[in-house]
PyMOL CGO cylinders between C-alpha atoms (Angstrom):
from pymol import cmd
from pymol.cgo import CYLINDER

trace = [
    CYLINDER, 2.28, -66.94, -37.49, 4.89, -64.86, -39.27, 0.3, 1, 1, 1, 1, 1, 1,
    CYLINDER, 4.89, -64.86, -39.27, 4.47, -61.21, -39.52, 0.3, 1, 1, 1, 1, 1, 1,
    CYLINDER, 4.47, -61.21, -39.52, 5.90, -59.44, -42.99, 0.3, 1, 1, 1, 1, 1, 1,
    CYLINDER, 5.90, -59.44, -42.99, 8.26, -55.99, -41.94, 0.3, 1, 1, 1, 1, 1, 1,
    CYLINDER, 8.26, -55.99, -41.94, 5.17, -53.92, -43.29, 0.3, 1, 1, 1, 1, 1, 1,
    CYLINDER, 5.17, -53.92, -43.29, 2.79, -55.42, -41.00, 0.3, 1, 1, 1, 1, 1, 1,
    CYLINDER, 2.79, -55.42, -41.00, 5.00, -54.97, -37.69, 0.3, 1, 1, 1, 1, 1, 1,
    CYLINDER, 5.00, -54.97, -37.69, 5.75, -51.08, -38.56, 0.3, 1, 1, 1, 1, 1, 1,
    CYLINDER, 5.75, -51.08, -38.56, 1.62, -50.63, -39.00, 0.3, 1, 1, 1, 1, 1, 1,
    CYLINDER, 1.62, -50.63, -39.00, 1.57, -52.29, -35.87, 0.3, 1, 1, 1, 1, 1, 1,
    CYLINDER, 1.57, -52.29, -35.87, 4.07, -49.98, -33.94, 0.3, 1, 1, 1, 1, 1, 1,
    CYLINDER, 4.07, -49.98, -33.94, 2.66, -47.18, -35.17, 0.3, 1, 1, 1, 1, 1, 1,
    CYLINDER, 2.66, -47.18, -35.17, -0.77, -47.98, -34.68, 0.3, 1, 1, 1, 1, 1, 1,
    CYLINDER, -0.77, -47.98, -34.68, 0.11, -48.84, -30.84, 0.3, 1, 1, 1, 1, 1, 1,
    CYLINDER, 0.11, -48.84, -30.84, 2.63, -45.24, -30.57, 0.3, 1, 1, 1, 1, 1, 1,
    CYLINDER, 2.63, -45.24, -30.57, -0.77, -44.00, -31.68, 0.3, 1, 1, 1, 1, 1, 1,
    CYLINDER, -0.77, -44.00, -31.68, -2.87, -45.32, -29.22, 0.3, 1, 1, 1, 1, 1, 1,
    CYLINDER, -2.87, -45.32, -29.22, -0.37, -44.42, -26.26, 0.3, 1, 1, 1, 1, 1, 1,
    CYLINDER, -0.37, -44.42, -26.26, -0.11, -40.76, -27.41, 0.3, 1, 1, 1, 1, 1, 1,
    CYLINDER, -0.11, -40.76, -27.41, -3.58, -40.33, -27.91, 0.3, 1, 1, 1, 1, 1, 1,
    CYLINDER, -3.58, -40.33, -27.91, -4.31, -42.04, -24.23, 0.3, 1, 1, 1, 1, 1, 1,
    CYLINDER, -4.31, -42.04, -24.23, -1.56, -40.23, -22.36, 0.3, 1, 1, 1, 1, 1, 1,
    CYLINDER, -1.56, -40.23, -22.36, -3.42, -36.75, -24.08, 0.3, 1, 1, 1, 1, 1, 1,
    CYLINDER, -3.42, -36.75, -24.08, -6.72, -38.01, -23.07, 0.3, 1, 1, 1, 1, 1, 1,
    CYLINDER, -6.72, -38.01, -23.07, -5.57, -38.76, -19.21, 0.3, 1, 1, 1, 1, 1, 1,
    CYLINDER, -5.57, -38.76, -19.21, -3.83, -35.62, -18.98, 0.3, 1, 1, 1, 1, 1, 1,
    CYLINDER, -3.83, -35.62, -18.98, -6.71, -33.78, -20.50, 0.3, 1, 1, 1, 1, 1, 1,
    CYLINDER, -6.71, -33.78, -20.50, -8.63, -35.17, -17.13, 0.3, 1, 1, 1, 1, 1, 1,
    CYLINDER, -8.63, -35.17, -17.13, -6.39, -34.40, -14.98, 0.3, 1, 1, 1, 1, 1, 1,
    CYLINDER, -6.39, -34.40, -14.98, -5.62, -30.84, -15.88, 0.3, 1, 1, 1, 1, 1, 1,
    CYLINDER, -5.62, -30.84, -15.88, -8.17, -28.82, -16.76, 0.3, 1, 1, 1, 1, 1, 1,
    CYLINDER, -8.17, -28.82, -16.76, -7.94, -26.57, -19.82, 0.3, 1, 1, 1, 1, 1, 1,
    CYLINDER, -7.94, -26.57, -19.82, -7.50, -22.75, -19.29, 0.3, 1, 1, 1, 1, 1, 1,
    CYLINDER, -7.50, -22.75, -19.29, -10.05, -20.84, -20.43, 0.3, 1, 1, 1, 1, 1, 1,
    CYLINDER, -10.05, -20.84, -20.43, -9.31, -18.31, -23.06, 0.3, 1, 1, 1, 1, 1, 1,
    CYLINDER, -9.31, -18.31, -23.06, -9.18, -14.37, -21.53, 0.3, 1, 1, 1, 1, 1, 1,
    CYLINDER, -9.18, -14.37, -21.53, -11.96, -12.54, -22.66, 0.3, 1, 1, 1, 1, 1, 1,
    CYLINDER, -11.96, -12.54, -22.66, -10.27, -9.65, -23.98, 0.3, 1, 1, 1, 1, 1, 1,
    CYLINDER, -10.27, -9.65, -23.98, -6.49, -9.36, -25.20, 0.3, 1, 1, 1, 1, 1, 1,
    CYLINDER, -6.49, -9.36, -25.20, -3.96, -7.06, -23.23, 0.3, 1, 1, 1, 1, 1, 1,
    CYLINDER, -3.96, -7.06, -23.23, -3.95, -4.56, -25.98, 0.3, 1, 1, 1, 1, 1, 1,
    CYLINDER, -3.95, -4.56, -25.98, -7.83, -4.07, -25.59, 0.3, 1, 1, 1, 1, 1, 1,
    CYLINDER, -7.83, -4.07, -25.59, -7.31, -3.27, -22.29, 0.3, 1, 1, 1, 1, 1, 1,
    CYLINDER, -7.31, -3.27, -22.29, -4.95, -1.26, -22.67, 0.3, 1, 1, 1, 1, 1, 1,
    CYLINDER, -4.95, -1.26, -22.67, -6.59, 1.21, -25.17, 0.3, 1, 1, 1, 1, 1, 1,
    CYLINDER, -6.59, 1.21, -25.17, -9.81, 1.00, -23.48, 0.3, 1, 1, 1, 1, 1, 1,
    CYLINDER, -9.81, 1.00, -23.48, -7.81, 2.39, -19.92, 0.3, 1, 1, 1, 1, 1, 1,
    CYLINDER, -7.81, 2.39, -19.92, -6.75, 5.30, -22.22, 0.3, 1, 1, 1, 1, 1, 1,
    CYLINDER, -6.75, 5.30, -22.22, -10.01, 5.87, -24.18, 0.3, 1, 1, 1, 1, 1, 1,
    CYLINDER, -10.01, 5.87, -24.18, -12.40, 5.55, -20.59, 0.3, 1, 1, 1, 1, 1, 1,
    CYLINDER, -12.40, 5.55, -20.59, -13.17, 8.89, -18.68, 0.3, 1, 1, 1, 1, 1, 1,
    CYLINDER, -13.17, 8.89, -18.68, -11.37, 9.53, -15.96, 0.3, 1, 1, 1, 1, 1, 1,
    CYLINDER, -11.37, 9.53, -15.96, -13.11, 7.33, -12.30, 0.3, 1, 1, 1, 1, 1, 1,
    CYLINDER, -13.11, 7.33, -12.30, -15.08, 10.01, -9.54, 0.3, 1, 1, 1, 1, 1, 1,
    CYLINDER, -15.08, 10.01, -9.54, -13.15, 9.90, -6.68, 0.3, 1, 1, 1, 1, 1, 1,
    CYLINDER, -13.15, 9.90, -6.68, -15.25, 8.43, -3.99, 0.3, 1, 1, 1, 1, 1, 1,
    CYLINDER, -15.25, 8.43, -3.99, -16.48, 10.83, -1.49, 0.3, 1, 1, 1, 1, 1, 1,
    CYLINDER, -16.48, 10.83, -1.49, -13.84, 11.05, 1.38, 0.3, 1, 1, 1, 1, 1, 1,
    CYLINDER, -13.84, 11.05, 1.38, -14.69, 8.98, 4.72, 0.3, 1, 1, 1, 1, 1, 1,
    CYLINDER, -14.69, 8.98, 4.72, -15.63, 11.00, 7.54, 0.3, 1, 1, 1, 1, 1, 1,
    CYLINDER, -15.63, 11.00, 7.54, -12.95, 11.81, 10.25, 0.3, 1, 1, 1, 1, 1, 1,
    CYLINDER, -12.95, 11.81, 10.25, -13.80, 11.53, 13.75, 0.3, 1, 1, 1, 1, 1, 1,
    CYLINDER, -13.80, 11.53, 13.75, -12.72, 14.38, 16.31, 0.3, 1, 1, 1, 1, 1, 1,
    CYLINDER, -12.72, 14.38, 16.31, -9.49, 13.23, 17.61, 0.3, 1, 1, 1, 1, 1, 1,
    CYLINDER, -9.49, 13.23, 17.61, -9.87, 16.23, 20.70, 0.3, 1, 1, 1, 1, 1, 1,
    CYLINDER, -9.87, 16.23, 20.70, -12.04, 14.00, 23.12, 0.3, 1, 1, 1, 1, 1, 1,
    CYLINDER, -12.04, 14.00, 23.12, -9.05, 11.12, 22.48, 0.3, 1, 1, 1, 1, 1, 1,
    CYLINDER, -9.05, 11.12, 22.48, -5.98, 13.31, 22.67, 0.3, 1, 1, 1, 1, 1, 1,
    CYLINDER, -5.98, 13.31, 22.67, -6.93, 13.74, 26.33, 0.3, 1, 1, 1, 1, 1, 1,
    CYLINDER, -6.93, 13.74, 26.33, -7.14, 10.33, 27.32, 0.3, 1, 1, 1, 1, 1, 1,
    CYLINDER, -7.14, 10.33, 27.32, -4.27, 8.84, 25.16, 0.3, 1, 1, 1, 1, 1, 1,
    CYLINDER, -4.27, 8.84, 25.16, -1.13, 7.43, 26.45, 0.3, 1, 1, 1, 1, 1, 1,
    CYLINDER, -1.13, 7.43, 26.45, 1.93, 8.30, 25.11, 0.3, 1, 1, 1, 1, 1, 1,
    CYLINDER, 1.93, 8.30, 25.11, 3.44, 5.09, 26.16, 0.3, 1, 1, 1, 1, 1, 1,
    CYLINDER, 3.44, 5.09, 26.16, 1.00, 3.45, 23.49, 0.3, 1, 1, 1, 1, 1, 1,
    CYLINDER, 1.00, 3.45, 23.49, 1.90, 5.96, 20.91, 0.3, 1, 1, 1, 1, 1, 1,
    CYLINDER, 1.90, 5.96, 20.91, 5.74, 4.69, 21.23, 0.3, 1, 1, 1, 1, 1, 1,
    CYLINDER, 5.74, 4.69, 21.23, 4.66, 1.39, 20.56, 0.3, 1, 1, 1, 1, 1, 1,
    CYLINDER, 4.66, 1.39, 20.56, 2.41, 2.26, 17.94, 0.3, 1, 1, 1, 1, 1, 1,
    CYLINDER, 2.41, 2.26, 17.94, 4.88, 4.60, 16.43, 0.3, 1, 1, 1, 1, 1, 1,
    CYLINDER, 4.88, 4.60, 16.43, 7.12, 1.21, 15.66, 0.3, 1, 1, 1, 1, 1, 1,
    CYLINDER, 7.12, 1.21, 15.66, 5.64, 0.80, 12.71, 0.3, 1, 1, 1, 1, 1, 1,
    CYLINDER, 5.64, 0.80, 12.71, 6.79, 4.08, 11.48, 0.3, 1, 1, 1, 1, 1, 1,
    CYLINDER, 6.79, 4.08, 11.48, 10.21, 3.93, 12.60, 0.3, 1, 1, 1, 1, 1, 1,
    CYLINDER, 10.21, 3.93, 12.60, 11.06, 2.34, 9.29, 0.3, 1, 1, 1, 1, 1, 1,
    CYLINDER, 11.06, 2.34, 9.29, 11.05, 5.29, 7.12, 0.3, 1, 1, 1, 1, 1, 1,
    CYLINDER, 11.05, 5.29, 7.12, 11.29, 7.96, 10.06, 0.3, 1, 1, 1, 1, 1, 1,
    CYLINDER, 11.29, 7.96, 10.06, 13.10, 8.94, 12.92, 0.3, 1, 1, 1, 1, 1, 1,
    CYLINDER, 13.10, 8.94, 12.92, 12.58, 11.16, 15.88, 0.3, 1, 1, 1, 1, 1, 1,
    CYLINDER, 12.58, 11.16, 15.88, 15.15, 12.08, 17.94, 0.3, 1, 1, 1, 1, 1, 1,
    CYLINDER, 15.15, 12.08, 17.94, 16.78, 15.70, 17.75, 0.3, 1, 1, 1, 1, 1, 1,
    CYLINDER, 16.78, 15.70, 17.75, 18.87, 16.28, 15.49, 0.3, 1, 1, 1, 1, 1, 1,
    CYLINDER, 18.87, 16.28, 15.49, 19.01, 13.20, 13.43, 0.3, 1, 1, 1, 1, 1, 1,
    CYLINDER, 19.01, 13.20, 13.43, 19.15, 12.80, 10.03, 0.3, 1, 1, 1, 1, 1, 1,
    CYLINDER, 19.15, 12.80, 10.03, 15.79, 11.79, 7.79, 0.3, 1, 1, 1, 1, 1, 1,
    CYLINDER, 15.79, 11.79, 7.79, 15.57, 8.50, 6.18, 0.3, 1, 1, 1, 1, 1, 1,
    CYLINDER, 15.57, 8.50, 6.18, 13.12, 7.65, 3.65, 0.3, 1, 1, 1, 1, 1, 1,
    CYLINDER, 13.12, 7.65, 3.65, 11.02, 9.90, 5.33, 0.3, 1, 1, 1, 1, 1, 1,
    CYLINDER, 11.02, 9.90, 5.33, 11.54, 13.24, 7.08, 0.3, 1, 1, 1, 1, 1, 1,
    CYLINDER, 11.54, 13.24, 7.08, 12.65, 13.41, 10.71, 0.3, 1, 1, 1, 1, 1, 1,
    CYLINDER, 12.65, 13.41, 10.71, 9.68, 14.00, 13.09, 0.3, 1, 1, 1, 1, 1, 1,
    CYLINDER, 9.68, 14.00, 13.09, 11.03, 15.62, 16.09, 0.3, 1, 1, 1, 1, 1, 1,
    CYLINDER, 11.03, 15.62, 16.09, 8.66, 18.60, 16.87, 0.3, 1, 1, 1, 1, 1, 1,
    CYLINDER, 8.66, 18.60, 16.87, 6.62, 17.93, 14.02, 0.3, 1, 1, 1, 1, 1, 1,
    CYLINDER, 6.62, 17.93, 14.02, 3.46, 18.59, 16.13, 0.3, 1, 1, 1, 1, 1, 1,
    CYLINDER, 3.46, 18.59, 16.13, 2.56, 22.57, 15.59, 0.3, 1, 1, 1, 1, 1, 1,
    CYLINDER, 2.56, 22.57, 15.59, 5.01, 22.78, 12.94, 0.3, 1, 1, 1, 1, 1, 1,
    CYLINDER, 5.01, 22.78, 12.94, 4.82, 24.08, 9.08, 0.3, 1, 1, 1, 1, 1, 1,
    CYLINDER, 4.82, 24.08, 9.08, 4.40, 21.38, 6.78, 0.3, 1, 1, 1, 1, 1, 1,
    CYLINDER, 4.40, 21.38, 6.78, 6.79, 20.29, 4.12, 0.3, 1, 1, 1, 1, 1, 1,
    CYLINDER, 6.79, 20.29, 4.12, 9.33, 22.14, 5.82, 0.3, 1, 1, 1, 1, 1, 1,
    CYLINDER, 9.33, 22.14, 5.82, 12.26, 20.21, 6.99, 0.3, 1, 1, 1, 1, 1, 1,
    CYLINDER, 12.26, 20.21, 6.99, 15.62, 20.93, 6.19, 0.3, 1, 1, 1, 1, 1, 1,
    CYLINDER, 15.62, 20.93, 6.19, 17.43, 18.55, 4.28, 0.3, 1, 1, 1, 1, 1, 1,
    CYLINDER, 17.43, 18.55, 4.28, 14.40, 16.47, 2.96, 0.3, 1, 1, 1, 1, 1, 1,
    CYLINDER, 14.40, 16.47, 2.96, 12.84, 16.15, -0.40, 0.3, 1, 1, 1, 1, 1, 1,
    CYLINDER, 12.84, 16.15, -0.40, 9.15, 16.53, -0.07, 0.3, 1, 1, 1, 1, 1, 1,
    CYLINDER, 9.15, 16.53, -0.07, 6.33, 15.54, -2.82, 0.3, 1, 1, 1, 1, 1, 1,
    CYLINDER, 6.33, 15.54, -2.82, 4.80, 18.04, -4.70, 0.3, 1, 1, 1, 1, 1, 1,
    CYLINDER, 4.80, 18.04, -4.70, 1.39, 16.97, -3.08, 0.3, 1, 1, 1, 1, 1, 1,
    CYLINDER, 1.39, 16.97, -3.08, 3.00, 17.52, 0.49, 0.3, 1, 1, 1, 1, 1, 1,
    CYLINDER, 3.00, 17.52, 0.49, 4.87, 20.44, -0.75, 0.3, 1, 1, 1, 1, 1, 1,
    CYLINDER, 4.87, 20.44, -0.75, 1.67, 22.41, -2.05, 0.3, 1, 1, 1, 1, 1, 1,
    CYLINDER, 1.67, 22.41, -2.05, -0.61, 21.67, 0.99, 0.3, 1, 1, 1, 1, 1, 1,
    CYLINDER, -0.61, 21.67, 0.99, 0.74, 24.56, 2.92, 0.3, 1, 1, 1, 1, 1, 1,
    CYLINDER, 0.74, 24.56, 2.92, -0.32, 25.32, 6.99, 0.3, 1, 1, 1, 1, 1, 1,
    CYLINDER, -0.32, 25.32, 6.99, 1.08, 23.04, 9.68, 0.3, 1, 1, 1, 1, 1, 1,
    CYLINDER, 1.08, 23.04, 9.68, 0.83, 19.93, 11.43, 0.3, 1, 1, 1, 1, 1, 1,
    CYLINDER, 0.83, 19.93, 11.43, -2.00, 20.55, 14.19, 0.3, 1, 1, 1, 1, 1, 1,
    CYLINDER, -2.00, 20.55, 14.19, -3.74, 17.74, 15.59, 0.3, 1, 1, 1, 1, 1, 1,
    CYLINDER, -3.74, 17.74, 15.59, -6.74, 17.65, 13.51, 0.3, 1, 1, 1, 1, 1, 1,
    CYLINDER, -6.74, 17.65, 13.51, -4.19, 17.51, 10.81, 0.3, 1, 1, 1, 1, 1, 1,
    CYLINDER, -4.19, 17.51, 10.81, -1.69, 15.14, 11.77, 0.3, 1, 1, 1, 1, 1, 1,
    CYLINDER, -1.69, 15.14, 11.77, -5.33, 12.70, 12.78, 0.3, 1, 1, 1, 1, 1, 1,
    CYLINDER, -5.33, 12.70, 12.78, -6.41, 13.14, 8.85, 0.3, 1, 1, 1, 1, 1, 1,
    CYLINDER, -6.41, 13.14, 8.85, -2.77, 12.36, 7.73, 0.3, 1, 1, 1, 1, 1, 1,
    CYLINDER, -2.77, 12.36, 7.73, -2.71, 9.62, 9.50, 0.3, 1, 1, 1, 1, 1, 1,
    CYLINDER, -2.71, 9.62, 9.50, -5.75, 8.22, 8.99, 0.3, 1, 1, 1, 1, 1, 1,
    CYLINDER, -5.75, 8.22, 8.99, -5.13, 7.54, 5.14, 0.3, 1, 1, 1, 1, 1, 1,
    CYLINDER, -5.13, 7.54, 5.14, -1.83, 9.69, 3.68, 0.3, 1, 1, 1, 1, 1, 1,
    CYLINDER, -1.83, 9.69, 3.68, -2.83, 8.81, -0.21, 0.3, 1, 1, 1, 1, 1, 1,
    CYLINDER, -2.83, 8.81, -0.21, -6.54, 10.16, 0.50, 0.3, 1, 1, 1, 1, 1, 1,
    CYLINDER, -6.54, 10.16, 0.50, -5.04, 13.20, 2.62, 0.3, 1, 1, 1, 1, 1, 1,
    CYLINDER, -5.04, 13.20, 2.62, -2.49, 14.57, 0.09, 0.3, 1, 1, 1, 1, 1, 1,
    CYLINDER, -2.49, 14.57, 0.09, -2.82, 12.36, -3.21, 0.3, 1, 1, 1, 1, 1, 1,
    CYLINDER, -2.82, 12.36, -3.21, 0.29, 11.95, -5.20, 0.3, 1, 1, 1, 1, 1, 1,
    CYLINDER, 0.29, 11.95, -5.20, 2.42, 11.55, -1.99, 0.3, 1, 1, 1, 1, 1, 1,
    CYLINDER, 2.42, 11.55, -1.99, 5.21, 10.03, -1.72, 0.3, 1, 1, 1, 1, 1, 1,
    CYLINDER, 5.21, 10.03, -1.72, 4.52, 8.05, 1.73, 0.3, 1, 1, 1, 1, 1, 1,
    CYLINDER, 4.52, 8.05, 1.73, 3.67, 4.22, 0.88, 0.3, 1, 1, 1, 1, 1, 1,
    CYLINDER, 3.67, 4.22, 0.88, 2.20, 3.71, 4.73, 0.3, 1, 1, 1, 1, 1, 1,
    CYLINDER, 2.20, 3.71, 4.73, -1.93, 3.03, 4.49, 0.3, 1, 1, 1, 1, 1, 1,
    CYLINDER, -1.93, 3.03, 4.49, -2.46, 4.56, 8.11, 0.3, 1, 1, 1, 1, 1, 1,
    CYLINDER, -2.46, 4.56, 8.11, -3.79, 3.64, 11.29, 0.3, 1, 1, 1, 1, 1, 1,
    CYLINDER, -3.79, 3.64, 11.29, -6.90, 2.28, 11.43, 0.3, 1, 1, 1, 1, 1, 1,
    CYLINDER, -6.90, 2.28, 11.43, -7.93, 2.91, 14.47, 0.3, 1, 1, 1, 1, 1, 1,
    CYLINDER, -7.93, 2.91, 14.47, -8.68, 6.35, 16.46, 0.3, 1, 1, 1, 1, 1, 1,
    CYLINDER, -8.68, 6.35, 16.46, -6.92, 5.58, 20.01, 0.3, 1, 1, 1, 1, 1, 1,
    CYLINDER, -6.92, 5.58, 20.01, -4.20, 4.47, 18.32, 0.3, 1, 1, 1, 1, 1, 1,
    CYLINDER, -4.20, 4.47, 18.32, -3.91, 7.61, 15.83, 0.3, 1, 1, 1, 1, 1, 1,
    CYLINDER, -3.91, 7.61, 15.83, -4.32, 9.87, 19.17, 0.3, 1, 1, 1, 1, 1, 1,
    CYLINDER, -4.32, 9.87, 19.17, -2.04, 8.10, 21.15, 0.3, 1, 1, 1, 1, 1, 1,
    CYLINDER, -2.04, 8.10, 21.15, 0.92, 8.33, 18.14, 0.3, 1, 1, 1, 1, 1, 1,
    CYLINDER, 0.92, 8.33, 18.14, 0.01, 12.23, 18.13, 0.3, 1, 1, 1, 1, 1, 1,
    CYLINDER, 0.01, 12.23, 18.13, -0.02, 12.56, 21.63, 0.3, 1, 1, 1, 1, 1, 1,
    CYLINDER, -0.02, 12.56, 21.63, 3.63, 10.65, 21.40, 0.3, 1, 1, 1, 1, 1, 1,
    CYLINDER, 3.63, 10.65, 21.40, 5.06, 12.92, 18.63, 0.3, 1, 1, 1, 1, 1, 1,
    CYLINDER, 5.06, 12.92, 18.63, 3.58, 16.03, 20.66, 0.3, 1, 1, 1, 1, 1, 1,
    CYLINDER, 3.58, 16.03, 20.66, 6.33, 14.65, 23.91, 0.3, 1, 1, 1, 1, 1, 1,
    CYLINDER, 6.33, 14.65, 23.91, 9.33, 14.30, 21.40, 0.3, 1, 1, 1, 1, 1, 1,
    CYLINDER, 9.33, 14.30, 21.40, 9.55, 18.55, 21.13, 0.3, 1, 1, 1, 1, 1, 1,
    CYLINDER, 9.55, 18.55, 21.13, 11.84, 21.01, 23.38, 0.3, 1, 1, 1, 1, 1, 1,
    CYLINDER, 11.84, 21.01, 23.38, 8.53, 22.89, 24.20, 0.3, 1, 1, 1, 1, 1, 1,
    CYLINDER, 8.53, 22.89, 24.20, 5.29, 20.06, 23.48, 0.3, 1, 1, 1, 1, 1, 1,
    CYLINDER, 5.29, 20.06, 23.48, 2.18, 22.22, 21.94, 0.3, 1, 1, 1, 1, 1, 1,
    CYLINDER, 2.18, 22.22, 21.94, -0.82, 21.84, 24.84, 0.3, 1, 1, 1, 1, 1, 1,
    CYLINDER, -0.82, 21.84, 24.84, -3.49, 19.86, 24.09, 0.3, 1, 1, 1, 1, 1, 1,
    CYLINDER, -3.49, 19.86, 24.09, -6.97, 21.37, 22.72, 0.3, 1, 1, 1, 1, 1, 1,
]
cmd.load_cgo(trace, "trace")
């Protein structure tokens, strides 16, 4: 059987056809389609700016750090106080990183270090670093003084909040006594 030029370019195509449309067809299988997002970026976007403003939740309750201070070790509060030392040192005399130097920090005014740049929010609270104070810092620094400039979450847990106080309390000339 002889095949006329015509007939074997119909036949090529229809076959190209075929492959394309099975190659689509197995690849639709294998990979699902996205689904389309229900809302474009720019709808988003405006309704952010149009929305009232969110109520800030109601602030978690901070449990007394006194009973703790007493029975924290400061030995625990240097090894929980590693996690700090990456924006913040502590010996006398040395120069701030990222974060202001924290030798006798405990007692002292806040946002007052020489030679460091503090946030407006830090800047405007005012009073001094007691421990009650230093216990809600550390807790959670955004929720203490929002708009600061200190990226750490906090410590989590009580013990090791008092025993970090109790550690920065040691690294002073004359350590503030415990309540």
């Amino acid at each position: 059987m002889k095949f006329s030029f015509l007939q074997k370019l119909g036949g090529a195509v229809l076959v190209t056809a075929w492959v394309l449309w099975g190659s689509h067809m197995i690849g639709e299988s294998l990979i699902p389609r996205a689904q389309p997002p229900q809302s474009t970026g720019a709808a988003v976007v405006a309704k952010a700016k149009t929305s009232a403003p969110a109520k800030q939740a109601a602030p978690e309750e901070i449990e007394d750090i006194g009973a703790l201070l007493a029975s924290a070790s400061p030995d625990a509060g240097k090894k929980t106080f590693k996690k700090c030392k990456a924006c913040h040192t502590i010996g006398k005399g040395e120069a701030s990183k990222v974060g202001p130097n924290l030798w006798d920090v405990v007692g002292a005014d806040r946002a007052a270090r020489d030679g460091f740049k503090y946030s407006a929010a830090m800047a405007g609270l005012g009073g001094n670093w007691g421990f009650e104070e230093l216990n809600a810092f550390l807790t959670k620094p955004k929720a203490y003084a929002p708009g600061t400039k200190m990226a750490f979450a906090g410590i989590k847990k009580a013990a090791d909040r008092a025993a970090v106080i109790v550690f920065l309390r040691g690294q002073s000339d004359a350590p503030v006594s415990l309540p």
